[in-house]
LOLO-64418 format. One record per residue (C-alpha): z, y, x. Coordinates in steps of 0.2 Angstrom, whole numbers, plus 2048, in hexadecimal, padded with zeros to 3 digits. Last residue first. Layout:
ZYX/...
This chain:
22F2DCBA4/2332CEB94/2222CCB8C/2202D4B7C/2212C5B6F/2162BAB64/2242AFB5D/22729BB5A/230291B4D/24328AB4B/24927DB52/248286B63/245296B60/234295B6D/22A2A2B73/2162A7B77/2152B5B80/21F2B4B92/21F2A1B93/22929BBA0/223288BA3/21028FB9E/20F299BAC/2052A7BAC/2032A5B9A/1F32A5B8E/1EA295B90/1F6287B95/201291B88/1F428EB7A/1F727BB7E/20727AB7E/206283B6E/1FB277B67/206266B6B/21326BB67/20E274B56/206263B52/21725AB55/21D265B47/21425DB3A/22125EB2B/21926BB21/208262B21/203263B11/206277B0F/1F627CB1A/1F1279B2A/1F328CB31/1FF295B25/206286B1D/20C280B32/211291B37/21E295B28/223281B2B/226283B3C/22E293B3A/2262A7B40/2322B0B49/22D2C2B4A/2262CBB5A/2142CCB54/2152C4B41/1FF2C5B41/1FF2C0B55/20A2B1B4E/1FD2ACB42/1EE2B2B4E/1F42A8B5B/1F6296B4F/1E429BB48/1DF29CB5A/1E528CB5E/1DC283B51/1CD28DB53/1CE287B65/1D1292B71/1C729BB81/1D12A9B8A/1C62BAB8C/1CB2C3B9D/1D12D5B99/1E32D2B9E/1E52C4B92/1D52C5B85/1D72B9B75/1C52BCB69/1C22B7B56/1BC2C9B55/1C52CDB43/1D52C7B4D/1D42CDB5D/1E32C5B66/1E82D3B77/1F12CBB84/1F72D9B90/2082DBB89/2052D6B76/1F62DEB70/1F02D9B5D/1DD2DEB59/1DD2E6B48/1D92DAB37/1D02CDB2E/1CD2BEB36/1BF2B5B2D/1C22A6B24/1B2298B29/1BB28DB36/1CC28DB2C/1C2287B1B/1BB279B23/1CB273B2B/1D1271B1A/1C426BB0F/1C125FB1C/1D525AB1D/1D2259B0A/1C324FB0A/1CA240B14/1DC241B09/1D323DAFB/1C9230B05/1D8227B08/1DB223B18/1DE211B23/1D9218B2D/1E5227B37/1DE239B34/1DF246B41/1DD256B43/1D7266B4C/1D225BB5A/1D1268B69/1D325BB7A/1E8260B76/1E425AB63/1DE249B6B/1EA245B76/1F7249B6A/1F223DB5D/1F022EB6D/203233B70/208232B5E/200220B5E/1F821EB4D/1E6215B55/1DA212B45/1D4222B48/1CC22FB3E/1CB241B49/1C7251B41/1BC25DB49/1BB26DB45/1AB275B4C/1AD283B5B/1A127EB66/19F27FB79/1A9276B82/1B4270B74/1A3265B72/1A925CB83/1BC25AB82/1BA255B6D/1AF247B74/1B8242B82/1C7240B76/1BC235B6C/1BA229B7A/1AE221B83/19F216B81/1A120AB74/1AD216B69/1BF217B64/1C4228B62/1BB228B51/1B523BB4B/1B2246B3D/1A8253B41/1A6267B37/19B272B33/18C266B40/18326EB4E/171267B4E/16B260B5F/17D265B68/18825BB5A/17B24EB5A/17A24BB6B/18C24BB6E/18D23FB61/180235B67/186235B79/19B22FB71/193221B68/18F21CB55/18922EB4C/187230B3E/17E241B33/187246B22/183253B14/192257B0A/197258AF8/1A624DAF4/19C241AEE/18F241B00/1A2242B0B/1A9230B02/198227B01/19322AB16/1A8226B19/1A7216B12/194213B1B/19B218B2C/1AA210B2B/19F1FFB26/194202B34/1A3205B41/19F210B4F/1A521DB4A/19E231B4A/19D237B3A/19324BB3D/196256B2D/18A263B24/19326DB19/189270B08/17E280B04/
């Protein structure tokens, strides 16, 4: 059975291009053209996956991934004609798990899909990994800190469970960056930043002075026992 993926743009010619390009590579597609239909969509018949404009008559993209992150777990990738770092971070931090700049090639469309697609449906094989009192399950798909359950992203979780998997090693951009978006993106650090900031918004005390999650400047991240 094919993915089924929610287009939201509010572009008709965007909308068409991008109907063509995801029916050949084997997808069935709804549209969407405002920020309520998309919503609407996504709630009336959850999609596999969205792909998403930030630009739209009635708000913005960003407050689209914010809402469905409340309760849904589908990637999201968002297309955008806006290539501002800052406007890319925004929407990775409201739980974009990418982002494609128009104009694109629809190679590069289907493999990002491919990609994120793949992620979402991989189950986590494995033991629950305990680092102090946080506790990443990874065959449950569930963060505990202290007993309380900590609500991520499967973008961020994939990035906890990589380091959860290397507990108390160093794990380098690039090791982290093939493991979780795959070897393409190599270079994109800044979307390290940006997702380990927000994974220690969630899981540290005080995310100034994080305890779990550290940096090697230059280097990569560790899962670590925090210090007593």
């Amino acid at each position: 059975m094919s993915a089924r993926v929610l287009v939201v743009d509010d572009e008709l010619q965007i909308l068409r291009g991008l109907k063509v390009i995801l029916r050949q590579a084997g997808y069935e597609v709804a549209v969407a053209a405002t920020k309520a239909e998309a919503i609407d969509a996504a709630a009336a018949r959850p999609p596999d996956a969205m792909v998403l404009d930030l630009v739209l008559p009635d708000g913005s993209g960003v407050d689209v991934c914010k809402e469905v992150r409340g309760w849904s777990r589908l990637p999201i990738i968002v297309l955008s004609a806006v290539g501002d770092e800052r406007e890319k971070v925004r929407a990775l931090d409201a739980g974009a798990d990418d982002y494609v700049t128009k104009p694109f090639s629809p190679e590069e469309l289907t493999a990002r899909l491919r990609a994120v697609l793949r992620r979402s449906s991989e189950p986590d094989e494995g033991p629950a990994v305990e680092v102090g009192d946080l506790v990443v399950d990874l065959a449950a798909h569930r963060v505990t800190r202290a007993g309380e359950e900590i609500h991520l992203t499967p973008i961020e979780f994939s990035l906890l469970a990589a380091l959860a998997r290397h507990r108390g090693k160093l794990v380098t951009h690039r090791q982290l960056l093939n493991e979780v978006w795959g070897p393409q993106y190599g270079s994109e650090t800044h979307y390290l930043r940006v997702h380990v900031a927000h994974i220690r918004a969630k899981i540290e005390p005080d995310p100034q002075r994080p305890r779990y999650l550290v940096t090697d400047p230059g280097v990569g991240y560790r899962l670590r026992e925090p210090s007593p």
